[in-house]
C-alpha positions in Angstrom: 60.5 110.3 -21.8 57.5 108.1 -21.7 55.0 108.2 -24.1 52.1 110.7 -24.4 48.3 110.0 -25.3 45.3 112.4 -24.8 42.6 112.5 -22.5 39.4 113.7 -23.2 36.9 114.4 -20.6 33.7 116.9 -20.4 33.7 119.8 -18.9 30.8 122.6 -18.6 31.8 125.9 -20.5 32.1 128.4 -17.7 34.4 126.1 -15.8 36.4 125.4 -19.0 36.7 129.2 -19.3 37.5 130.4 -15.7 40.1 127.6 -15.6 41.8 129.4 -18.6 41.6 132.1 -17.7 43.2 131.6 -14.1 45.9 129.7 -16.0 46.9 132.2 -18.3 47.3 134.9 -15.8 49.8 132.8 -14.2 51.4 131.6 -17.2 50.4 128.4 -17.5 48.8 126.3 -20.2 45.3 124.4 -19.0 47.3 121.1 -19.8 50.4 122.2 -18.0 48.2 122.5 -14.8 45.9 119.4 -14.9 49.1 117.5 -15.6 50.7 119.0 -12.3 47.0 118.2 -10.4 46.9 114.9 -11.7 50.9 114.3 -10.7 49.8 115.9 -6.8 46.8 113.3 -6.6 48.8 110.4 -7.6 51.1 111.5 -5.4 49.3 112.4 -2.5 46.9 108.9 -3.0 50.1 106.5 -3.0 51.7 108.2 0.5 48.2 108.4 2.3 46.4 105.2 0.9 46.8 101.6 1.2 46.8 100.9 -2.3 50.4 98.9 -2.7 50.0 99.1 -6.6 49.0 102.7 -6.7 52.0 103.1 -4.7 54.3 101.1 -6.7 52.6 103.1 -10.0 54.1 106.7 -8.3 57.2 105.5 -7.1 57.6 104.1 -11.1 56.4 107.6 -12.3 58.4 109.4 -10.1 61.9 108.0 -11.3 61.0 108.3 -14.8 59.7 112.2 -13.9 63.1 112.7 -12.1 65.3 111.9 -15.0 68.8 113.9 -13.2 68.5 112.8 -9.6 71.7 115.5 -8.8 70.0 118.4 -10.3 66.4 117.2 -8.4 68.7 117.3 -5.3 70.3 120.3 -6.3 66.7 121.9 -7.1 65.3 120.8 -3.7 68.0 121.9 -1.6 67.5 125.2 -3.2 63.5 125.7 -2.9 64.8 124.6 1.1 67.4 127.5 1.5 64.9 129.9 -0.5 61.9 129.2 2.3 64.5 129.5 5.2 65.6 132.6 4.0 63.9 135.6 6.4 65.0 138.3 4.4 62.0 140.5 3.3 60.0 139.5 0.6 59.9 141.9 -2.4 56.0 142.1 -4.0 55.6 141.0 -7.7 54.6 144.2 -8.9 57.6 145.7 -7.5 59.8 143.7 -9.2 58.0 143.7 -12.2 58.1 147.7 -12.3 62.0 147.6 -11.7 62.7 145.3 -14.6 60.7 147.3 -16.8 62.8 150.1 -16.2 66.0 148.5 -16.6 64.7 146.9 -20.2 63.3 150.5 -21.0 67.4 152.1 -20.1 68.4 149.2 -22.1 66.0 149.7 -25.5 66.6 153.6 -24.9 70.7 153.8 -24.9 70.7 152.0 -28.4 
C-alpha cells in the first residue's frame, strides 16, 4: 500500500457542513469521497489531456490501486452483467423495509 500523508486545504463552513452531511447520508466518510473525486480527476485528466507525465502518474497509481488484477476483472465483469440486467429495479426503501422485517422475525424467535 503506498504511503499516506494529509492534506490540508480551506474550506468555508457551510460547504464543509453540507458536504458532511451529504456524505453521511450515504455512508461515506468526507475523506472517503474526496479521495474517490481526486482518484476520478486524475483519472479523467490523464485519458483526456496531453500531459504524458500525468498520464504516466495514473497509469502508476492505478496498478498500485488494483493490487488483485483477477478480482478487479472479476469485479468489472460483474458491475457489466449487473447494468445489462433488465429485470426491474427494486427501490431502496423497499428493500430496506423487507430486511427490517426479516431481522425483526429473527430478534423475535429468540
Amino acid at each position: 500500500m503506498a504511503k499516506e500523508t494529509t492534506f490540508t486545504f480551506r474550506v468555508d463552513d457551510e460547504l464543509k457542513a453540507a458536504f458532511t452531511r451529504a456524505a453521511a447520508a450515504h455512508d461515506r466518510s468526507g475523506s472517503q469521497l474526496l479521495r474517490d473525486f481526486m482518484r476520478a480527476y486524475i483519472r479523467d485528466t490523464a485519458r483526456t489531456g496531453s500531459d504524458q507525465a500525468l498520464r504516466e502518474d495514473w497509469q502508476a497509481y492505478d496498478s498500485v490501486a488494483v493490487a488483485n488484477p483477477d478480482h478487479d476483472a472479476w469485479f468489472r465483469e460483474r458491475v457489466r452483467e449487473g447494468l445489462a440486467d433488465s429485470r426491474p429495479t427494486i427501490p431502496h426503501d423497499q428493500v430496506a423495509a423487507e430486511i427490517r422485517e426479516v431481522i425483526e422475525r429473527v430478534v423475535n424467535a429468540r
